[in-house]
C-alpha positions, 0 to 999 in steps of 0.5 A, spaced: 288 415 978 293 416 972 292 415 963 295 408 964 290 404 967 288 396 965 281 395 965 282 391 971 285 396 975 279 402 974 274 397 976 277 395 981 279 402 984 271 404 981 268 398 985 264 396 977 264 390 974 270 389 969 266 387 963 262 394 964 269 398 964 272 393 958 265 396 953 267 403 956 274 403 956 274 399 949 268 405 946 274 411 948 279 407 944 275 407 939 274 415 939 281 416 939 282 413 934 276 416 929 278 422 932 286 420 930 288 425 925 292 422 919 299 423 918 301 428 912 309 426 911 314 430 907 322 431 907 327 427 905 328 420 910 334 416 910 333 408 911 338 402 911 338 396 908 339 390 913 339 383 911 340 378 916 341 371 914 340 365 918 344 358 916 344 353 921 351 350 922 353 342 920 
């Protein structure tokens, strides 16, 4: 099996009943979240200013 697996997919391949596999894969994603470290940003950034406008035509 690879990293990129829906719920669906593992139960299937692993014979478990999908709600089973929803609660666990759920718990794991939120671990890797907690365990995120946050992003420190620092330097210059350059960013554009786009505007779009969207008028309907008579």
């Amino acid at each position: 099996m690879g990293l990129n697996l829906s719920s669906s997919q593992i139960a299937r391949e692993l014979e478990l009943n999908i709600s089973d596999v929803e609660e666990r894969t759920g718990q794991l994603r939120e671990g890797v979240v907690a365990r995120k470290p946050r992003v420190k940003l620092h330097g210059e950034v350059e960013c554009r200013d786009t505007r779009r406008v969207s008028e309907k035509k008579p």
